[in-house]
PQR file with spaces between the fields and no chain letter, atoms N, CA, C, O and H, PARSE charges and radii, in Angstrom:
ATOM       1  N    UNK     1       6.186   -7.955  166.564 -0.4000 1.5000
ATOM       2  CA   UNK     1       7.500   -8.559  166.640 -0.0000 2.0000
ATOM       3  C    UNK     1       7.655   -9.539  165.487  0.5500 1.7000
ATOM       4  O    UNK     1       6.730  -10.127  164.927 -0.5500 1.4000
ATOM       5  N    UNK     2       9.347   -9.663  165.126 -0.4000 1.5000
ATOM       6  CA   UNK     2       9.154  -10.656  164.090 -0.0000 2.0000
ATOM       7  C    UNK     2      10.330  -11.507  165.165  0.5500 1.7000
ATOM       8  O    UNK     2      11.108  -11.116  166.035 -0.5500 1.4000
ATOM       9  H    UNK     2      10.098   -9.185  165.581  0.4000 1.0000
ATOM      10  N    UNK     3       9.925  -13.084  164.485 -0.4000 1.5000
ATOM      11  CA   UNK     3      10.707  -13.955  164.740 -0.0000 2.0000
ATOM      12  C    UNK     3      11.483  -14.432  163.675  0.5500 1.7000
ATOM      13  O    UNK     3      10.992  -15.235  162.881 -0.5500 1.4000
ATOM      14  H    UNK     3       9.293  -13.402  163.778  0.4000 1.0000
ATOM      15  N    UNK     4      12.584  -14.053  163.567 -0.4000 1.5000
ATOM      16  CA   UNK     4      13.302  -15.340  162.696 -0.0000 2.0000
ATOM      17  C    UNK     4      14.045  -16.069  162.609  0.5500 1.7000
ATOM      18  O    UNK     4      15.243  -15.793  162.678 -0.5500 1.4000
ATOM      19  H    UNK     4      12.983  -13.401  164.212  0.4000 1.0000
ATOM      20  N    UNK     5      13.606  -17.197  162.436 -0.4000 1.5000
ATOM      21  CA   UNK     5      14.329  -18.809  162.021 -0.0000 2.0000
ATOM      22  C    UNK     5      15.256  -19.326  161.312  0.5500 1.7000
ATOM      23  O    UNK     5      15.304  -19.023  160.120 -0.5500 1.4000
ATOM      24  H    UNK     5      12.633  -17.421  162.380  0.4000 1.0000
ATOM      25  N    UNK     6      16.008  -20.035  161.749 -0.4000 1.5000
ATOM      26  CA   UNK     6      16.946  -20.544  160.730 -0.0000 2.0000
ATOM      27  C    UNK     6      16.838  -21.379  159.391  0.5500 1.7000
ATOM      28  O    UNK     6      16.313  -22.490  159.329 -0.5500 1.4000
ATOM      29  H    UNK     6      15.969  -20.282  162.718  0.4000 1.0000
ATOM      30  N    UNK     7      17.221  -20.917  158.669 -0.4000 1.5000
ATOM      31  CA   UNK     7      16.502  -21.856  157.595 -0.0000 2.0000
ATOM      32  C    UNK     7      16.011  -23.765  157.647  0.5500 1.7000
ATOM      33  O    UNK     7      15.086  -24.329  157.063 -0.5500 1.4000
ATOM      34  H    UNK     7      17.647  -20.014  158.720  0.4000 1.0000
ATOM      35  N    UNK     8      17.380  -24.501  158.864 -0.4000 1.5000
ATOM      36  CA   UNK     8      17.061  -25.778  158.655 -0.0000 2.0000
ATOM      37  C    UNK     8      16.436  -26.011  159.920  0.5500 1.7000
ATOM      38  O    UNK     8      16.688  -27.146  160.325 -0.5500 1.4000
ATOM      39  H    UNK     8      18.131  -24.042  159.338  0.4000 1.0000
ATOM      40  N    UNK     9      15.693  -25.326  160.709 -0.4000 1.5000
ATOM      41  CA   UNK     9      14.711  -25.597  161.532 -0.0000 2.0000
ATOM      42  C    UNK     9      13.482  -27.160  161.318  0.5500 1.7000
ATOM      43  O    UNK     9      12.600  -27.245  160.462 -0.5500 1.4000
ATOM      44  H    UNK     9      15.488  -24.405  160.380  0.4000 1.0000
ATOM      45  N    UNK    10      13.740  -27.939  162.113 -0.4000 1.5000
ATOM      46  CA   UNK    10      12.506  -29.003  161.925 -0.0000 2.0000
ATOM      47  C    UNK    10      11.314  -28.552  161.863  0.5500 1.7000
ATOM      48  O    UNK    10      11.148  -27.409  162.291 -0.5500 1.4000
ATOM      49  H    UNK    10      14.456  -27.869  162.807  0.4000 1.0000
ATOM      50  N    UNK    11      10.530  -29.045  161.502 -0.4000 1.5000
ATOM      51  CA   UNK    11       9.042  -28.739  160.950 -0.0000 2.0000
ATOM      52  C    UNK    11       8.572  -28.687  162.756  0.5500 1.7000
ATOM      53  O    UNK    11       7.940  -27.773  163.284 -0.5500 1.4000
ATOM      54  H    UNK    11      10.664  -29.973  161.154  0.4000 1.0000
ATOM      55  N    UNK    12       8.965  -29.629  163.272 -0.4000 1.5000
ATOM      56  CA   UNK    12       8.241  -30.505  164.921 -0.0000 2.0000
ATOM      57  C    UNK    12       8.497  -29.074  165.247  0.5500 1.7000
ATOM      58  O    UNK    12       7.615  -28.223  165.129 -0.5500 1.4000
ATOM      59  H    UNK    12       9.479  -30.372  162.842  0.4000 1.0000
ATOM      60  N    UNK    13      10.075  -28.725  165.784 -0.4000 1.5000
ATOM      61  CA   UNK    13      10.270  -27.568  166.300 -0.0000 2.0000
ATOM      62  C    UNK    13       9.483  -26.224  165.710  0.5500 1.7000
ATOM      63  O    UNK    13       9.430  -25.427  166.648 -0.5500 1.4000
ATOM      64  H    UNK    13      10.792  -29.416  165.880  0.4000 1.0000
ATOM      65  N    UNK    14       8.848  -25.652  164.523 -0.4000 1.5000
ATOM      66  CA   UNK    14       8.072  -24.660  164.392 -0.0000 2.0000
ATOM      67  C    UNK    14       6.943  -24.728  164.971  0.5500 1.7000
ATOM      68  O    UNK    14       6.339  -23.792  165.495 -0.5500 1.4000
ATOM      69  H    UNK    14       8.891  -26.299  163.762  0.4000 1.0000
ATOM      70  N    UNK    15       6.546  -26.070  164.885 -0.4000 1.5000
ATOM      71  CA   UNK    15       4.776  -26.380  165.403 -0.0000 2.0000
ATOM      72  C    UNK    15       5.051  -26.187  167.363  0.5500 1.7000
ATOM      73  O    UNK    15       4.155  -25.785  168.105 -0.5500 1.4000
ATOM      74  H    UNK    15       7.037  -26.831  164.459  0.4000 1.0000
ATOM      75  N    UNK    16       5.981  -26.445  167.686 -0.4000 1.5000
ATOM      76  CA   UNK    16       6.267  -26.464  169.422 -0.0000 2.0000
ATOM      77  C    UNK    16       6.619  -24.647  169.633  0.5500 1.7000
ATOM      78  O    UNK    16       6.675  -24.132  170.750 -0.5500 1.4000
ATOM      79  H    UNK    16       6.709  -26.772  167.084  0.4000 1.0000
ATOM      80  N    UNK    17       6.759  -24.120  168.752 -0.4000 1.5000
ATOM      81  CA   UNK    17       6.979  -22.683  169.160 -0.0000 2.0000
ATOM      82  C    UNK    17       5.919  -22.025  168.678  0.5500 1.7000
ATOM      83  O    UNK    17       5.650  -20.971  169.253 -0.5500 1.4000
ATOM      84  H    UNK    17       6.714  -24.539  167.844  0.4000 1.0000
ATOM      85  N    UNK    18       5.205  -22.369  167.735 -0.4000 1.5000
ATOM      86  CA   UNK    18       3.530  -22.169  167.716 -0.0000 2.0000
ATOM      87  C    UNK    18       2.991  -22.327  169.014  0.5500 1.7000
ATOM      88  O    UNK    18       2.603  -21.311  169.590 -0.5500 1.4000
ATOM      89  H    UNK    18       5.424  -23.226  167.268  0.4000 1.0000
ATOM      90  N    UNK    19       2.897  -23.474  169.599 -0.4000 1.5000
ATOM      91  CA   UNK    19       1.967  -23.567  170.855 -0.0000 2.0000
ATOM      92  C    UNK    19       2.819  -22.706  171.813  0.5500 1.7000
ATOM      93  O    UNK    19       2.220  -21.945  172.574 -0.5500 1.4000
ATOM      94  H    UNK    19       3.212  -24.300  169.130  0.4000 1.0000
ATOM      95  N    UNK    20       3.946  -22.753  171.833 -0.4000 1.5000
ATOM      96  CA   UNK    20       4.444  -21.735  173.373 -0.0000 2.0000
ATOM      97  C    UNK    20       4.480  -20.457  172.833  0.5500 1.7000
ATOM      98  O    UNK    20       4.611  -19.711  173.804 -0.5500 1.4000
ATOM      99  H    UNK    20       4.432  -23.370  171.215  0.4000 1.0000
ATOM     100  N    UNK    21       4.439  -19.849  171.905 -0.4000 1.5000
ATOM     101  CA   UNK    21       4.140  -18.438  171.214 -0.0000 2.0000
ATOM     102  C    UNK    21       2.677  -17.900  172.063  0.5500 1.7000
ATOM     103  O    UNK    21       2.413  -17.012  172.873 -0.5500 1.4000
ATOM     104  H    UNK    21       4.333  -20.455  171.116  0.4000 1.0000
ATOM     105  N    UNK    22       1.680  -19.358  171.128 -0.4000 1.5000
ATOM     106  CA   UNK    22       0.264  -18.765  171.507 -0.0000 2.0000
ATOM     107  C    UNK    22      -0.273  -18.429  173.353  0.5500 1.7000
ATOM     108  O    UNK    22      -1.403  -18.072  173.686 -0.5500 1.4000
ATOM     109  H    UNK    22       1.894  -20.080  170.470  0.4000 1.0000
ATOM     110  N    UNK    23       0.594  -18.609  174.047 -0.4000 1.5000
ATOM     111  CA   UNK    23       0.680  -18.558  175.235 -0.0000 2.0000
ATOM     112  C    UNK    23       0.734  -16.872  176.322  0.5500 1.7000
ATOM     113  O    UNK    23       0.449  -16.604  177.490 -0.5500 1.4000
ATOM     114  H    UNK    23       1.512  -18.899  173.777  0.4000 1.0000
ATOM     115  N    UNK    24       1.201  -16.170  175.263 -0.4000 1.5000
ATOM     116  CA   UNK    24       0.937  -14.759  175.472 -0.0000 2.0000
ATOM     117  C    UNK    24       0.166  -14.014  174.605  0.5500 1.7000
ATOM     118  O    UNK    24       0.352  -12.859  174.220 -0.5500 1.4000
ATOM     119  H    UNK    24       1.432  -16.388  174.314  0.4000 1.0000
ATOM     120  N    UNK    25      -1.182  -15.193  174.194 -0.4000 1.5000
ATOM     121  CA   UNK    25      -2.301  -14.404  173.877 -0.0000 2.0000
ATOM     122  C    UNK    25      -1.788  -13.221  172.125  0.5500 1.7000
ATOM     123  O    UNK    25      -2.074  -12.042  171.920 -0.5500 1.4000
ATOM     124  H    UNK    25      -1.333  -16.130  174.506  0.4000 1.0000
ATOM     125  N    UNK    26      -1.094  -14.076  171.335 -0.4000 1.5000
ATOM     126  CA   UNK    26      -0.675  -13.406  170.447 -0.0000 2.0000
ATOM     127  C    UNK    26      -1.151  -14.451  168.833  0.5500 1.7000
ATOM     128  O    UNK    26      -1.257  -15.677  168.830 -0.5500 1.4000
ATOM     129  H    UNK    26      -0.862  -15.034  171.501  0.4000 1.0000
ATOM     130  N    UNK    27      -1.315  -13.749  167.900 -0.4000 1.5000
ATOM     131  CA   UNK    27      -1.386  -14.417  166.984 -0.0000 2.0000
ATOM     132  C    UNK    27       0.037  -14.958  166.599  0.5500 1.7000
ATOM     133  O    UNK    27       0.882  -14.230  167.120 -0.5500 1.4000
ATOM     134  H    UNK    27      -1.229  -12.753  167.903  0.4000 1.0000
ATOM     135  N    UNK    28       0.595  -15.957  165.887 -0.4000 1.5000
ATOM     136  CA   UNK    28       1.653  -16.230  165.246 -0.0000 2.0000
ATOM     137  C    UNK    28       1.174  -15.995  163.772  0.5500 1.7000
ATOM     138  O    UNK    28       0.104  -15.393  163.691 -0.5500 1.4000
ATOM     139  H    UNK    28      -0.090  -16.549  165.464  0.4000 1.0000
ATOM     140  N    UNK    29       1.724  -16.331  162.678 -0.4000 1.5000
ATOM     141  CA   UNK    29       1.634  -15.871  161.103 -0.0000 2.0000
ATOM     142  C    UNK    29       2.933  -15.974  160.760  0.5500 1.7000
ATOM     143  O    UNK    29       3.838  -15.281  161.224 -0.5500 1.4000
ATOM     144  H    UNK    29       2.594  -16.820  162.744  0.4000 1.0000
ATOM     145  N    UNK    30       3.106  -17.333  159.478 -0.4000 1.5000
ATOM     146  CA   UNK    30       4.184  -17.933  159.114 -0.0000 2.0000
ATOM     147  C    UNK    30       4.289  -16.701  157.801  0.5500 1.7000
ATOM     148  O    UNK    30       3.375  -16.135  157.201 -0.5500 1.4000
ATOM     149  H    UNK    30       2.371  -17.897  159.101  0.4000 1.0000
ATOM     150  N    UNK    31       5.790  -16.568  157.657 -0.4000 1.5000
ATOM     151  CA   UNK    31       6.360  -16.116  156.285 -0.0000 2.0000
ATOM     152  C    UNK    31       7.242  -16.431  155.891  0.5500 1.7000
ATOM     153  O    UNK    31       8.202  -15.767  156.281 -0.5500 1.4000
ATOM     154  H    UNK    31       6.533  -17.027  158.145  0.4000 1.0000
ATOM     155  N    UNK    32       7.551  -17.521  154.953 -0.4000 1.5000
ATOM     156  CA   UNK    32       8.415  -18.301  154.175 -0.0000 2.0000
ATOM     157  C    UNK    32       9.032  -17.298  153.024  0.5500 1.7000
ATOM     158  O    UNK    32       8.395  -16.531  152.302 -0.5500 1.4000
ATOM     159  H    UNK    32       6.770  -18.060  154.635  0.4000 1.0000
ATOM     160  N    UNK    33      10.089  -17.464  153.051 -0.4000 1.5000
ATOM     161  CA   UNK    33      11.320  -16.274  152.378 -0.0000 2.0000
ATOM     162  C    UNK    33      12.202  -17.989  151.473  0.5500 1.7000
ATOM     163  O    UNK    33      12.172  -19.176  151.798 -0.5500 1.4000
ATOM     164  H    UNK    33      10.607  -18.087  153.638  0.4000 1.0000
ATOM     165  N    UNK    34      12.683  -17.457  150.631 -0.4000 1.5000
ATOM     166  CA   UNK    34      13.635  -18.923  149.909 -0.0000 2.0000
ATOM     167  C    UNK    34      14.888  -19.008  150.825  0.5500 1.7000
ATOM     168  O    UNK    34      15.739  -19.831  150.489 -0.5500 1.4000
ATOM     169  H    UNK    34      12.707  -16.493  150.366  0.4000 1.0000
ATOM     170  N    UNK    35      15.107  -18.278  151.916 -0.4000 1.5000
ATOM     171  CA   UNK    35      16.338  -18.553  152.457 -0.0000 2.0000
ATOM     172  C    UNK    35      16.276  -18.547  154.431  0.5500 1.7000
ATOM     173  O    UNK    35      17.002  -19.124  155.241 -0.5500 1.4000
ATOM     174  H    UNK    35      14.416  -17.610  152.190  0.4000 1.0000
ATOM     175  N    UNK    36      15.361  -17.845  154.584 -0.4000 1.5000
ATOM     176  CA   UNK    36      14.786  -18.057  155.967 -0.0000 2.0000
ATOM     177  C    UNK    36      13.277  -17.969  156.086  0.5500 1.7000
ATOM     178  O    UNK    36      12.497  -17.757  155.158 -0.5500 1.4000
ATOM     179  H    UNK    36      14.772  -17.377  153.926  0.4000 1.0000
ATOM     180  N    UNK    37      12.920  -18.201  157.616 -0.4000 1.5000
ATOM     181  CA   UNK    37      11.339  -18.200  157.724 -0.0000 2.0000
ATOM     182  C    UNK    37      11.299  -17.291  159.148  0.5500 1.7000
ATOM     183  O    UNK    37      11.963  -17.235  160.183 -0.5500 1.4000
ATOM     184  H    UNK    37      13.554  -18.373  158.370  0.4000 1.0000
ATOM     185  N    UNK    38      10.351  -16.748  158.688 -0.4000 1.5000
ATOM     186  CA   UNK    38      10.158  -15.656  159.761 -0.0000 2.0000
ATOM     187  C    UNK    38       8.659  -15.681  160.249  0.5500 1.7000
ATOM     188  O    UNK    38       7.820  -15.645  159.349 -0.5500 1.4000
ATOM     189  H    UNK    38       9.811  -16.794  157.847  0.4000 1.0000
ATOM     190  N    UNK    39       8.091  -15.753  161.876 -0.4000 1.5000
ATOM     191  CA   UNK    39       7.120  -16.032  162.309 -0.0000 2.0000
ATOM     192  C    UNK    39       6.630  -14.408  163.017  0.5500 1.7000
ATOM     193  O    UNK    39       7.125  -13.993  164.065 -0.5500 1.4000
ATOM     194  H    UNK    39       8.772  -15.783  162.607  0.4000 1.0000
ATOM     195  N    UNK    40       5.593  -13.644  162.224 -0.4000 1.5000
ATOM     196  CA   UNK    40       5.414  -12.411  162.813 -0.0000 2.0000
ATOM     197  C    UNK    40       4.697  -12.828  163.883  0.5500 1.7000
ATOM     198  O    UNK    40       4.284  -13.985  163.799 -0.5500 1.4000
ATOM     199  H    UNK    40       5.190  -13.981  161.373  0.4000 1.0000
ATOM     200  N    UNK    41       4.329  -11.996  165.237 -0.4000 1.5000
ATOM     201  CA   UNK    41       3.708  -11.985  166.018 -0.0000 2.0000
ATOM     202  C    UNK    41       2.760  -10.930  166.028  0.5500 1.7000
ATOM     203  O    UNK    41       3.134   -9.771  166.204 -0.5500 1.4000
ATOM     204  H    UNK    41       4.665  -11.056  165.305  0.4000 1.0000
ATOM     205  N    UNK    42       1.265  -11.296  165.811 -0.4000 1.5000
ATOM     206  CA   UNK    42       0.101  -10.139  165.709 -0.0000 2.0000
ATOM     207  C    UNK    42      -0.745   -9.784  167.142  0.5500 1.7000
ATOM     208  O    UNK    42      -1.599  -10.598  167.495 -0.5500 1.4000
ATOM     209  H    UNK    42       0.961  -12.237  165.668  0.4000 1.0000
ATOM     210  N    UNK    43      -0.667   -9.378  167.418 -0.4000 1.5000
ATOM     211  CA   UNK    43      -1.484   -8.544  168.306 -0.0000 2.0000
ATOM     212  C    UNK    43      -0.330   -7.789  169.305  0.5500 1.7000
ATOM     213  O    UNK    43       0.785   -7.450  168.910 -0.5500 1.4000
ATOM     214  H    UNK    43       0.027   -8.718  167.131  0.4000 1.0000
ATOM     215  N    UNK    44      -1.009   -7.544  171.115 -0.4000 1.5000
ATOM     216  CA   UNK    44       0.018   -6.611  171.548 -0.0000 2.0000
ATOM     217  C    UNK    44       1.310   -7.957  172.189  0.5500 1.7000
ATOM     218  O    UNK    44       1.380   -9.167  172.402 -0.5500 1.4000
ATOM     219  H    UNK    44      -1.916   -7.820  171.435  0.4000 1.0000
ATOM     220  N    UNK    45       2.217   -6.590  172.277 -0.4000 1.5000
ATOM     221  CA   UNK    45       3.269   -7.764  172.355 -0.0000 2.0000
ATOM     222  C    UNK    45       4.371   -6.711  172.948  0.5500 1.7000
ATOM     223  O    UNK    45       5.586   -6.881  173.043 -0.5500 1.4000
ATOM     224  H    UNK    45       2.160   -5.607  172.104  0.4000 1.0000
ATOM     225  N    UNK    46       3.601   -5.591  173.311 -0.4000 1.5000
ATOM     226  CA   UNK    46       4.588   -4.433  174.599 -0.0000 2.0000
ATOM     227  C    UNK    46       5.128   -5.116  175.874  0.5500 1.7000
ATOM     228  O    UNK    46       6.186   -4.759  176.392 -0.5500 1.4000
ATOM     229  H    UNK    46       2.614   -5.453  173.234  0.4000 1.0000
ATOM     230  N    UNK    47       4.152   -6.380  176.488 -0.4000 1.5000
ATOM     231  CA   UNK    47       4.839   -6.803  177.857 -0.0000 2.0000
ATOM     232  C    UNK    47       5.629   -8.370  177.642  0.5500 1.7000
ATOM     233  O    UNK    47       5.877   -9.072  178.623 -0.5500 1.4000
ATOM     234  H    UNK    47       3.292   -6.669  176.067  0.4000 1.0000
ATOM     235  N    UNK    48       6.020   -8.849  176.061 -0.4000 1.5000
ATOM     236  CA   UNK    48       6.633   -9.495  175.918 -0.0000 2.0000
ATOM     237  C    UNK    48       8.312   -9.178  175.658  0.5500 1.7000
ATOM     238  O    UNK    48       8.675   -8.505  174.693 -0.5500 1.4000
ATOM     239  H    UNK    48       5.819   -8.279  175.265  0.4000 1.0000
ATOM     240  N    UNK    49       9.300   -9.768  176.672 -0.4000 1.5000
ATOM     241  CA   UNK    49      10.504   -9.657  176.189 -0.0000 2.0000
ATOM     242  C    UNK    49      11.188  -10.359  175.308  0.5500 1.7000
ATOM     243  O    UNK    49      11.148  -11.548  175.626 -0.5500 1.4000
ATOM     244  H    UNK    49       9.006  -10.315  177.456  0.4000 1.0000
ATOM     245  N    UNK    50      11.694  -10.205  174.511 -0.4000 1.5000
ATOM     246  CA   UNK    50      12.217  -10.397  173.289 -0.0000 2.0000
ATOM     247  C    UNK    50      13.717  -11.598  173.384  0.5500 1.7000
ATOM     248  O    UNK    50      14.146  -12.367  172.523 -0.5500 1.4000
ATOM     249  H    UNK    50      11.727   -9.239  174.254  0.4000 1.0000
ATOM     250  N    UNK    51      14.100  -11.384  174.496 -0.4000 1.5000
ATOM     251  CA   UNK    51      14.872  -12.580  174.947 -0.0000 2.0000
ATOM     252  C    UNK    51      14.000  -13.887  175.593  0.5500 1.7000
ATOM     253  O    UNK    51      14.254  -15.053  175.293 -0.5500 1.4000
ATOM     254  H    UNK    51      13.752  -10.760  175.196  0.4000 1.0000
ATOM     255  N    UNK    52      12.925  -13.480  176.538 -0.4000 1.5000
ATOM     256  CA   UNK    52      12.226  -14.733  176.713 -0.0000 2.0000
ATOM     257  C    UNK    52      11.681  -15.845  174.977  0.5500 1.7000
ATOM     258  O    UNK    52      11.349  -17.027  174.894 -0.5500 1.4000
ATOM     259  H    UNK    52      12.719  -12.532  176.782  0.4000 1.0000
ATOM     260  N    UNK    53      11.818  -14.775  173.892 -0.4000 1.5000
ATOM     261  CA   UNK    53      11.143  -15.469  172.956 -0.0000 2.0000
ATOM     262  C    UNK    53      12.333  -16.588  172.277  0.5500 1.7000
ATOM     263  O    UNK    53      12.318  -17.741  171.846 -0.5500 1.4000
ATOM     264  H    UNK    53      12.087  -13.815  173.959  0.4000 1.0000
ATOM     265  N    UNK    54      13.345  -15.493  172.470 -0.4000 1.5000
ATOM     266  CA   UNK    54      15.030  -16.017  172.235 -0.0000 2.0000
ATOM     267  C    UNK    54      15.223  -17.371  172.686  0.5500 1.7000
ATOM     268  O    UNK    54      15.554  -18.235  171.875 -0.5500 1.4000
ATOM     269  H    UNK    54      13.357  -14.557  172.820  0.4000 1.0000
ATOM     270  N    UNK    55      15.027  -17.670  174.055 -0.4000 1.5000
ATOM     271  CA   UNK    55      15.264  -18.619  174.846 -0.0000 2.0000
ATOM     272  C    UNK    55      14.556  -19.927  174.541  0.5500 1.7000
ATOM     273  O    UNK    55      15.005  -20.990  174.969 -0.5500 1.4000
ATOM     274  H    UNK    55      14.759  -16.968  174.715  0.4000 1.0000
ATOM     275  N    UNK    56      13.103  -19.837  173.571 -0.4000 1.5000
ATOM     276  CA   UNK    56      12.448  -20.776  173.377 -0.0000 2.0000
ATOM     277  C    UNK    56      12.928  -21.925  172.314  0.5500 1.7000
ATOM     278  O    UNK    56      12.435  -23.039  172.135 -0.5500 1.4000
ATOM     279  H    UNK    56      12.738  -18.973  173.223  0.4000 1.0000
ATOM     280  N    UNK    57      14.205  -21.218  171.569 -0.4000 1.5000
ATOM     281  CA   UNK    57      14.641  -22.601  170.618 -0.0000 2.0000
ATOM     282  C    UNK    57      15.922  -21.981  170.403  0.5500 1.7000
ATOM     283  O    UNK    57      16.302  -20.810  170.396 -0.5500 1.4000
ATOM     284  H    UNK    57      14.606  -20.313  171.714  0.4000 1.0000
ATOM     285  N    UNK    58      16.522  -23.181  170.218 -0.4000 1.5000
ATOM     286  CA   UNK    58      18.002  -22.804  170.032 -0.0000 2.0000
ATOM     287  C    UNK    58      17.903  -22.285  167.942  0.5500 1.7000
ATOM     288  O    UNK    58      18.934  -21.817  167.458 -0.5500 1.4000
ATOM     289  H    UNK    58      16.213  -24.132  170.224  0.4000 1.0000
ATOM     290  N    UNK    59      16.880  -22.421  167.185 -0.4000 1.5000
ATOM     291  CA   UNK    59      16.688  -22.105  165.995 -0.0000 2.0000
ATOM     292  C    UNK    59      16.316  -20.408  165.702  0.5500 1.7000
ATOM     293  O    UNK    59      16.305  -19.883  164.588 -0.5500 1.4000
ATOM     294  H    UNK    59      16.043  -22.801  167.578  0.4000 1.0000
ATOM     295  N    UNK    60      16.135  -19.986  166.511 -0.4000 1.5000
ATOM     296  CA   UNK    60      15.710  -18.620  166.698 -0.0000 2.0000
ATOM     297  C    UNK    60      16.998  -17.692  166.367  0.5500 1.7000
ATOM     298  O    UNK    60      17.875  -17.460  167.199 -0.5500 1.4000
ATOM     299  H    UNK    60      16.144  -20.412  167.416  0.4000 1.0000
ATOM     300  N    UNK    61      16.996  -17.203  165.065 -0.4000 1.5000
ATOM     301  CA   UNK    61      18.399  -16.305  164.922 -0.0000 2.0000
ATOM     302  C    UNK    61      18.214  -15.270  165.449  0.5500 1.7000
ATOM     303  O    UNK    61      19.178  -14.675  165.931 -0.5500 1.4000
ATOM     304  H    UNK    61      16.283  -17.392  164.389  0.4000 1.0000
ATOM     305  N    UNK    62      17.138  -14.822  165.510 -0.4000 1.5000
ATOM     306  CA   UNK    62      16.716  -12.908  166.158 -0.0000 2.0000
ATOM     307  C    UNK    62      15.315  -12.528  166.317  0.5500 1.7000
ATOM     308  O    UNK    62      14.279  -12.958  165.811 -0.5500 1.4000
ATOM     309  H    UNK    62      16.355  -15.305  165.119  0.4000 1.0000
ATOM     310  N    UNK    63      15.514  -11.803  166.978 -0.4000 1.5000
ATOM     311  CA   UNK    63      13.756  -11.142  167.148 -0.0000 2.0000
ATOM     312  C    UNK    63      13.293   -9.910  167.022  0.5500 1.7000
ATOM     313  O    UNK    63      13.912   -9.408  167.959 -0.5500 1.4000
ATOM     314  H    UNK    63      16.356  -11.453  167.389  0.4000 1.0000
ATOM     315  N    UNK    64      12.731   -9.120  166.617 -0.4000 1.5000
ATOM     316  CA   UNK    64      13.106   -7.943  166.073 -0.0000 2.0000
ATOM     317  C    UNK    64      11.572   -7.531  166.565  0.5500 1.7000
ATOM     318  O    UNK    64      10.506   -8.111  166.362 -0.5500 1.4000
ATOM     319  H    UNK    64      12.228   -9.528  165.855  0.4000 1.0000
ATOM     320  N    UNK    65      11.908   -6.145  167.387 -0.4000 1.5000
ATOM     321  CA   UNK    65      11.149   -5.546  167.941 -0.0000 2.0000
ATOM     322  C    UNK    65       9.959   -4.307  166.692  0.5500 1.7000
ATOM     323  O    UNK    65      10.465   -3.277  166.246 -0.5500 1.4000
ATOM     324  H    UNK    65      12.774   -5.673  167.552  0.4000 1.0000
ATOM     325  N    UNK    66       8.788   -4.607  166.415 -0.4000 1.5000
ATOM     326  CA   UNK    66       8.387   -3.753  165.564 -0.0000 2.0000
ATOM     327  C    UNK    66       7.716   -2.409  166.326  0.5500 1.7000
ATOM     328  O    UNK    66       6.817   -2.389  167.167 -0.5500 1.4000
ATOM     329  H    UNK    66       8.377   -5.444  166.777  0.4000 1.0000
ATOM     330  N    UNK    67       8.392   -1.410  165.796 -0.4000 1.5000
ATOM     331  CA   UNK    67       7.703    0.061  166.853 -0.0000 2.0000
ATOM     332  C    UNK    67       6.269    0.657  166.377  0.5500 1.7000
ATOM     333  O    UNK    67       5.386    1.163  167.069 -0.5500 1.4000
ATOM     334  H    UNK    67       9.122   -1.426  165.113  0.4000 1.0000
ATOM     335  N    UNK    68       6.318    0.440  164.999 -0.4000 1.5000
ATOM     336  CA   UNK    68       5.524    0.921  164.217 -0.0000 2.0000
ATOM     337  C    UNK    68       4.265   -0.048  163.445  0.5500 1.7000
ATOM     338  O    UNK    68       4.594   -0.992  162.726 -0.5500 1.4000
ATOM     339  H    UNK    68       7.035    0.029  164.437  0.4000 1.0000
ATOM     340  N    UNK    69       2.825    0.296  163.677 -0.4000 1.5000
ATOM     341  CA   UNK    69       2.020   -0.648  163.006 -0.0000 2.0000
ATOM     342  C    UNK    69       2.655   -1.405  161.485  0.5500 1.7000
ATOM     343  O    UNK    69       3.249   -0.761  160.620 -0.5500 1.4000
ATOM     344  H    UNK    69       2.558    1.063  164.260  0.4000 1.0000
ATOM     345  N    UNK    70       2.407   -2.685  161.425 -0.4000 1.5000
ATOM     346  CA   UNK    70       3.078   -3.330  160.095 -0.0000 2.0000
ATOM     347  C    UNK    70       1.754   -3.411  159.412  0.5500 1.7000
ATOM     348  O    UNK    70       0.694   -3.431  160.038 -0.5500 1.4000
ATOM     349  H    UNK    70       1.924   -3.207  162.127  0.4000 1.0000
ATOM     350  N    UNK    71       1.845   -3.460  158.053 -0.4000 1.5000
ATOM     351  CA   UNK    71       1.704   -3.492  157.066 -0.0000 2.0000
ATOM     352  C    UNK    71       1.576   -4.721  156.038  0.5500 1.7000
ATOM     353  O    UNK    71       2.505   -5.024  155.289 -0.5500 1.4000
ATOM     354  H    UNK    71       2.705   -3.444  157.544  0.4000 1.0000
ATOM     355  N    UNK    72       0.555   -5.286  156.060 -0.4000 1.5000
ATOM     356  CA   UNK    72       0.544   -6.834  155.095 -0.0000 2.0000
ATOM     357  C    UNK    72       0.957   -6.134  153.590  0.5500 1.7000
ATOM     358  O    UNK    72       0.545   -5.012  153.295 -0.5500 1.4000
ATOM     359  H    UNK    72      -0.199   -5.039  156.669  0.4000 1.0000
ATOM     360  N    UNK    73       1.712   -6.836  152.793 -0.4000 1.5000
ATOM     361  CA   UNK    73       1.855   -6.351  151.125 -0.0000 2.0000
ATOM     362  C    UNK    73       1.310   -7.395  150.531  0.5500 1.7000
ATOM     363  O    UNK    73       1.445   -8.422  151.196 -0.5500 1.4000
ATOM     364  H    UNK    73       2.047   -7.747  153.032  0.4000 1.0000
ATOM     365  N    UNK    74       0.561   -7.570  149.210 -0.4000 1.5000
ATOM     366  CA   UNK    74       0.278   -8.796  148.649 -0.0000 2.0000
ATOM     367  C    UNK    74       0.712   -8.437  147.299  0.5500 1.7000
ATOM     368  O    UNK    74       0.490   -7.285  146.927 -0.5500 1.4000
ATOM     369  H    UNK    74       0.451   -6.735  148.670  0.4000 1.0000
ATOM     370  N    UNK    75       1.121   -9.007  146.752 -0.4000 1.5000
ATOM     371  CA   UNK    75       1.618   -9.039  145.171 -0.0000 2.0000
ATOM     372  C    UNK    75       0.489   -9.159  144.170  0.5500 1.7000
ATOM     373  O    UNK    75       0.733   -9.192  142.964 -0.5500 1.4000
ATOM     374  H    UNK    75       1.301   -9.943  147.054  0.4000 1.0000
């Protein structure tokens, strides 16, 4: 799953959705973009709903369900 954030999200508020993220046993993994930030979620994440993740900050623009194994790219 990806999470993404609004760009003017507080720093406090990313670190508080870190700890309630890590709560279903999932990795979090920050990715800073120049215009938003997006928090992938690594491991399984089939019995997580995608609105419960919604509900955790009002900074949360969307959550986007990944079907298919992802792929790290490095430059």
């Amino acid at each position: 799953m990806i999470v993404v954030i609004k760009s003017d999200c507080p720093r406090q508020e990313i670190e508080l959705l870190f700890t309630a993220l890590c709560r279903w046993s999932i990795v979090p993994e920050v990715s800073i973009g120049k215009q938003k930030l997006e928090i992938i979620l690594v491991g399984d994440t089939t019995e997580i709903d995608a609105q419960e993740i919604k509900k955790l900050s009002p900074f949360i623009e969307q959550v986007l369900r990944i079907n298919k194994p992802l792929k790290w790219a490095s430059l």
